[in-house]
C-alpha positions as CSV (number, residue, x, y, z in Angstrom):
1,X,-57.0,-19.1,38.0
2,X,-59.3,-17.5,41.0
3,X,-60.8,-14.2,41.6
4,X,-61.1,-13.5,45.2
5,X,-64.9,-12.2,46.2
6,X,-63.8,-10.7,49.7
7,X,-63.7,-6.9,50.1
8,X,-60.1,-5.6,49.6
9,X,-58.6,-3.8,52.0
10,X,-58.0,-0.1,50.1
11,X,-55.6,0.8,53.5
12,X,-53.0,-0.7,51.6
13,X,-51.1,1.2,48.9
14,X,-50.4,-2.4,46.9
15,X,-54.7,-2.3,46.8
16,X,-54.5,1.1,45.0
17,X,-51.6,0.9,42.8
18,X,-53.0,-2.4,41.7
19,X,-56.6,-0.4,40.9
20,X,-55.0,2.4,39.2
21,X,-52.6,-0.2,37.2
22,X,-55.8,-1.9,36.1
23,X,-57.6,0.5,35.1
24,X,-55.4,1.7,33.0
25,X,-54.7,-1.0,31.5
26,X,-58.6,-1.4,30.9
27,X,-58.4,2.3,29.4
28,X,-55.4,1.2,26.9
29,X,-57.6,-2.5,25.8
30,X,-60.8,0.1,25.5
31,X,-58.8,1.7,22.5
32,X,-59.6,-0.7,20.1
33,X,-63.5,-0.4,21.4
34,X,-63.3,3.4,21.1
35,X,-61.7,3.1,17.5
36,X,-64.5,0.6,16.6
37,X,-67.3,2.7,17.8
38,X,-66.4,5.8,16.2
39,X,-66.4,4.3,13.0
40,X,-69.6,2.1,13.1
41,X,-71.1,5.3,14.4
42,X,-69.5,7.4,11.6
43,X,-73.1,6.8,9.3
44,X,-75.4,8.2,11.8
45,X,-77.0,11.6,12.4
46,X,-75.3,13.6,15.0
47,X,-78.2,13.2,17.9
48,X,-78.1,9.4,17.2
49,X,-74.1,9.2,17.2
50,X,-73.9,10.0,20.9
51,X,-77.0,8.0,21.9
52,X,-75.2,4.8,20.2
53,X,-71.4,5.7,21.4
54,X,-72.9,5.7,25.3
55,X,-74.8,2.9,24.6
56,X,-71.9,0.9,22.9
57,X,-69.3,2.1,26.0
58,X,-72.7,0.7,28.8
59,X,-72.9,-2.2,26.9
60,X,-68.9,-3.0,27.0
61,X,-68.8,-2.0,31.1
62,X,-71.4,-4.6,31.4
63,X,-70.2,-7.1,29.3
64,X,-67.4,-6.9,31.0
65,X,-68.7,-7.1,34.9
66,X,-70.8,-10.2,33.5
67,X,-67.5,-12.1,32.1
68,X,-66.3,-11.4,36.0
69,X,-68.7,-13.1,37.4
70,X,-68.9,-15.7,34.9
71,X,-64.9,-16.3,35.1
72,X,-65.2,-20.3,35.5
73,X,-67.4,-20.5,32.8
74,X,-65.1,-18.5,30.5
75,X,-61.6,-20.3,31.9
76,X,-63.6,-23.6,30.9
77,X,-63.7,-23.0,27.4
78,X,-59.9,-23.5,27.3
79,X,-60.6,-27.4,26.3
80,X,-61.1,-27.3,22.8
81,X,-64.7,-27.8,20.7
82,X,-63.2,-29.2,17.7
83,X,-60.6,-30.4,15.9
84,X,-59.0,-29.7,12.3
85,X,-56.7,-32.4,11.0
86,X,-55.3,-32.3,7.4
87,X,-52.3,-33.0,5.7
88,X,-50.8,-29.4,5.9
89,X,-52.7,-28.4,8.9
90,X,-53.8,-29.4,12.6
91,X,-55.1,-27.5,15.5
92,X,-57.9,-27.6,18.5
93,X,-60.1,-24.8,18.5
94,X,-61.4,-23.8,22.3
95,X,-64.9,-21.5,22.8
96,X,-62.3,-18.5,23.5
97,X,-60.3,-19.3,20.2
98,X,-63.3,-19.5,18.2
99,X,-65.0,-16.2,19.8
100,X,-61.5,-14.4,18.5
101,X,-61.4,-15.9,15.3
102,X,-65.1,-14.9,14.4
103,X,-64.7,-11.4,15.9
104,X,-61.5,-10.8,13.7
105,X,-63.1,-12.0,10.7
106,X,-65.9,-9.9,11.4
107,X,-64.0,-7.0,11.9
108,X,-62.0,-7.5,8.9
109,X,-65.0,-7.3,7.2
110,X,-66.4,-4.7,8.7
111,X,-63.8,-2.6,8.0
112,X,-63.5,-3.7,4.7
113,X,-67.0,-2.9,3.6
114,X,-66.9,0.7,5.1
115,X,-63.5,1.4,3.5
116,X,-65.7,0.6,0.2
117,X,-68.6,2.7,1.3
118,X,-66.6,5.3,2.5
119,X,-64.5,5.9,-1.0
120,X,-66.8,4.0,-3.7
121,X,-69.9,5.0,-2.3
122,X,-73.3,2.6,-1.8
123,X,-76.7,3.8,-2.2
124,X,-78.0,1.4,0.8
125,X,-75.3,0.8,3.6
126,X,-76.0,-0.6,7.4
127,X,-79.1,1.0,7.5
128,X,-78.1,4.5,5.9
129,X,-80.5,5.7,4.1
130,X,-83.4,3.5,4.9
131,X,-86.9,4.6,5.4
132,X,-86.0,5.4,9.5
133,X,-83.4,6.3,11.6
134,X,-84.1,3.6,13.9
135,X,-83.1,1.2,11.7
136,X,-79.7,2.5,11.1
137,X,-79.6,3.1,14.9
138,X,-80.6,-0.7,15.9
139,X,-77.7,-1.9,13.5
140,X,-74.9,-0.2,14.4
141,X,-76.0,-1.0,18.4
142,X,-76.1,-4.5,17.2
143,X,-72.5,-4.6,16.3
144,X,-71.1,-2.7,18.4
145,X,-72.7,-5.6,20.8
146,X,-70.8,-8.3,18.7
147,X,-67.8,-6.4,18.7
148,X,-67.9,-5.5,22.3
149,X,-68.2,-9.4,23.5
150,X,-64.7,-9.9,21.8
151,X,-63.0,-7.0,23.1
152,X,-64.4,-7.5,26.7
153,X,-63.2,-11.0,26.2
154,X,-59.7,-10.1,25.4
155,X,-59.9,-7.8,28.1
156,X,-61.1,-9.6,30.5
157,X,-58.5,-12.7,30.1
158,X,-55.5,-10.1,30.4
159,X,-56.6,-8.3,33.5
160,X,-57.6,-11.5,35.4
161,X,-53.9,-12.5,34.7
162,X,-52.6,-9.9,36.6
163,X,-55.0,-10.5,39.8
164,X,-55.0,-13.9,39.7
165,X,-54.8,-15.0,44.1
166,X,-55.7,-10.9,45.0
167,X,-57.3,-10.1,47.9
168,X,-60.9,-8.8,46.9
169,X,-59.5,-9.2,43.2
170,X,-63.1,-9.3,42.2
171,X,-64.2,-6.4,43.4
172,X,-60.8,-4.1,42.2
173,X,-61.7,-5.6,38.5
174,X,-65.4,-4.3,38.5
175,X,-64.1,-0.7,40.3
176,X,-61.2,-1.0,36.9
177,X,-64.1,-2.0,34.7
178,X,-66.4,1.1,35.6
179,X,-63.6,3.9,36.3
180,X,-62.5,2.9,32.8
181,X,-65.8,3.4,30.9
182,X,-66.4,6.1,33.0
183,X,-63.1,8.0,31.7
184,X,-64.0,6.7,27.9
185,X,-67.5,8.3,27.7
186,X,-65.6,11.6,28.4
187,X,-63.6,11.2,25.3
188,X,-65.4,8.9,22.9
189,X,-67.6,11.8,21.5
190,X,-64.6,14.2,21.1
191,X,-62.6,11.2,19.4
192,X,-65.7,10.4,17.2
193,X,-66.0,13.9,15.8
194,X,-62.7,14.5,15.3
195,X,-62.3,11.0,13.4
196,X,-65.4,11.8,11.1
197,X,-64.1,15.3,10.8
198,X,-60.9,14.1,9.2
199,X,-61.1,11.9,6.0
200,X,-57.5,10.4,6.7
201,X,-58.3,9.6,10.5
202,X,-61.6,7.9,8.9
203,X,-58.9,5.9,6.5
204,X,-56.6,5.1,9.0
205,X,-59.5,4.4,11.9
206,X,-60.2,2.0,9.3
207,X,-57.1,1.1,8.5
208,X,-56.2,-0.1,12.4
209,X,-59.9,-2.2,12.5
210,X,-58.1,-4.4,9.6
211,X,-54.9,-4.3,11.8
212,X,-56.7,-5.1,14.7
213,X,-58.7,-7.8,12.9
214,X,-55.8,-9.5,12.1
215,X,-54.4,-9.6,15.8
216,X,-57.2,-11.2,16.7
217,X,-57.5,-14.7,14.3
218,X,-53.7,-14.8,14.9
219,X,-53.9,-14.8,18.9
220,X,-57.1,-17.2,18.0
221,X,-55.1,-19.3,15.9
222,X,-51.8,-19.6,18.6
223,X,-54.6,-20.2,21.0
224,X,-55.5,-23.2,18.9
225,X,-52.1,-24.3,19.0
226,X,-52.5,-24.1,14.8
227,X,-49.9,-25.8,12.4
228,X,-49.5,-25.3,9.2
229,X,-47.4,-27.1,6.6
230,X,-45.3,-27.4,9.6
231,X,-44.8,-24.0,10.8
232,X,-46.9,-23.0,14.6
233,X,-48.6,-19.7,13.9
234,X,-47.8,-17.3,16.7
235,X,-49.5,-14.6,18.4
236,X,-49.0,-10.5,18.0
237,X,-47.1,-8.9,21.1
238,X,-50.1,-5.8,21.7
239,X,-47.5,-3.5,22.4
240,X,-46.5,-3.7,18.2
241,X,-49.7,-3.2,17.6
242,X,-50.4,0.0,19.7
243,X,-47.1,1.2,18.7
244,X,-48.1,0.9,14.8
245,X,-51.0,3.4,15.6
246,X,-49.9,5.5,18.0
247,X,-47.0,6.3,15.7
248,X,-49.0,6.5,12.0
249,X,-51.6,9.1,14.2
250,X,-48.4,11.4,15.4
251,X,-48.0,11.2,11.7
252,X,-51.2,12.1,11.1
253,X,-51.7,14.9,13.5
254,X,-48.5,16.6,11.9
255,X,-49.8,16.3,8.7
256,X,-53.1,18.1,9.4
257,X,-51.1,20.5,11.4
258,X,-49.0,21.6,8.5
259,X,-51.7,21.2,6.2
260,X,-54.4,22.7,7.7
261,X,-55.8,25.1,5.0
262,X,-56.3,22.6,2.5
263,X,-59.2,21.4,2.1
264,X,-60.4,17.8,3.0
265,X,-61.8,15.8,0.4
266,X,-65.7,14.8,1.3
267,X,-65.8,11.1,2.0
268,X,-69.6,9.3,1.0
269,X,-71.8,9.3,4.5
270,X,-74.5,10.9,5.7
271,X,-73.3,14.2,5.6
272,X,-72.2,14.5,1.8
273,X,-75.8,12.9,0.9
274,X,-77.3,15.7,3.0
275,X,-75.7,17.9,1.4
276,X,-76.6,16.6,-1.8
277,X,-80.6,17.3,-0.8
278,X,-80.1,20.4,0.6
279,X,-80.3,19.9,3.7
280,X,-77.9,21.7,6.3
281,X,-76.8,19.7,9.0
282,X,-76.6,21.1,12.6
283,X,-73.2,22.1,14.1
C-alpha cells in the first residue's frame, strides 16, 4: 500500500471526481466524530461548547494529516503484538486492532456513564460542577483527543484503500482531509444544539456511541483474526450501521414534528442545575 507524494495533475476530471469522492466519504466517517463531540460537549457552558467542538474537529483534521504522513508506520502495525491462546479462544492482536478495541471499549463506556448522568443524575461528572470551567473544558478536549485518534484511524485505513497507486494520492487525501473538517465546523454547532435541545436525540446520540462502540471491538476483533469456541468473529458492514441511525433519526424527526407542543422532559446537565440556582442561562 503507497501514497504517491507527487502533485496531481487537477486537469484531469478522474483527479477531481476522485477529490470530491473522498471527501465525502471523509464527511460520512466524520459522522461518528460529530456524534461523539456533541455529546461529550453536551456538559459544558455554551461559550465553552463551541470553543471545545472547533477544537475537537482541528484536532481530528490534524490527526488525520499526521496518520498521512506517517502511513508506513501505521500499515506496519498489521503484524500482530500479542497473542491469546486458550481452549475456547485464539487470536493475534496488531497495534491497529488493539487501538479499535480500546477505543470501542472506551466509547462504550463513555456512553454508558453519560446515559447514567444524563437520567440518574451525579452530583460530580467529567468535570461538571467543579470549582472551574477549565477543568471541565480540559476533560472533555482530552477525550475527544482519544476518541479522535480512533476515528482518524478508521478513517484513515479506508480512504488510503481507495488511493492506493494515485497519482499525487497524498496530496488529494490532505485537500479530502481539510475540505471535510472545513464543511463539519459549519454544522457541528448547529448539530450540537439541536442534539442538547432534544432529550431523545441526547438518548439516541447516546444510544449510536454504544452502537458505534460495538462496531469498533468487532472490526478489532476480525482484525485479530479472533476464534471463539470455534466460531471467527466477523466485522460490521458500515453501511448497517449508518443505515440503523439514519433511519431511527427520520423517526425521530417525525416524532418531534408531530409532537412538537409537548413539552420535553429536562435531562440532568448543566442547564437544569442552573436552573436550580437561579441562574438564567444565555440564549
Amino acid at each position: 500500500m503507497q501514497l504517491l507524494m507527487s502533485m496531481p495533475d487537477f486537469a484531469n476530471p478522474a483527479i477531481w471526481f476522485s477529490l470530491l469522492t473522498l471527501t465525502f466519504l471523509e464527511i460520512v466517517l466524520g459522522i461518528d466524530n460529530i456524534i461523539f463531540i456533541s455529546i461529550a460537549t453536551s456538559n459544558l457552558a455554551k461559550e465553552d461548547k463551541k470553543k471545545a467542538t472547533q477544537i475537537g474537529l482541528i484536532l481530528a483534521m490534524v490527526l488525520r494529516i499526521v496518520l498521512l504522513f506517517g502511513i508506513n508506520i501505521l500499515i506496519s502495525m498489521e503484524k500482530p503484538w500479542f497473542e491469546i491462546s486458550t481452549s475456547f479462544m485464539h487470536g493475534a492482536f496488531s497495534g491497529q486492532s488493539v487501538i479499535l478495541l480500546l477505543g470501542g471499549l472506551f466509547l462504550l463506556y463513555k456512553a454508558t456513564s453519560e446515559i447514567h448522568h444524563k437520567l440518574e443524575g451525579d452530583s460530580d461528572h467529567d468535570g461538571v460542577n467543579s470549582k472551574t470551567s477549565k477543568s471541565s473544558l480540559s476533560n472533555v478536549i482530552l477525550q475527544i483527543t482519544l476518541i479522535n485518534i480512533v476515528f482518524s484511524f478508521d478513517s484513515i485505513l479506508t480512504a488510503v484503500g481507495m488511493t492506493t497507486g494515485m497519482e499525487g494520492s497524498l496530496i488529494i487525501m490532505i485537500i479530502a482531509v481539510v475540505l471535510s473538517v472545513v464543511i463539519m465546523m459549519g454544522f457541528a454547532v448547529p448539530v450540537g444544539n439541536f442534539v442538547n435541545e432534544h432529550p431523545t436525540i441526547q438518548m439516541l446520540g447516546l444510544s449510536f456511541l454504544i452502537l458505534i462502540g460495538f462496531v469498533l471491538i468487532s472490526e478489532a476483533c476480525h482484525m485479530a483474526h479472533l476464534d471463539v469456541f470455534g466460531a471467527s468473529v466477523g466485522s460490521v458492514p458500515k453501511g448497517y450501521l449508518y443505515f440503523a441511525i439514519g433511519f431511527s433519526l427520520l423517526v425521530e424527526f417525525l416524532n418531534i414534528r408531530l409532537r412538537k407542543k409537548q413539552k420535553p422532559v429536562q435531562l440532568h446537565g448543566y442547564q437544569e442545575e442552573a436552573l436550580q440556582e437561579g441562574i438564567k442561562l444565555e440564549e
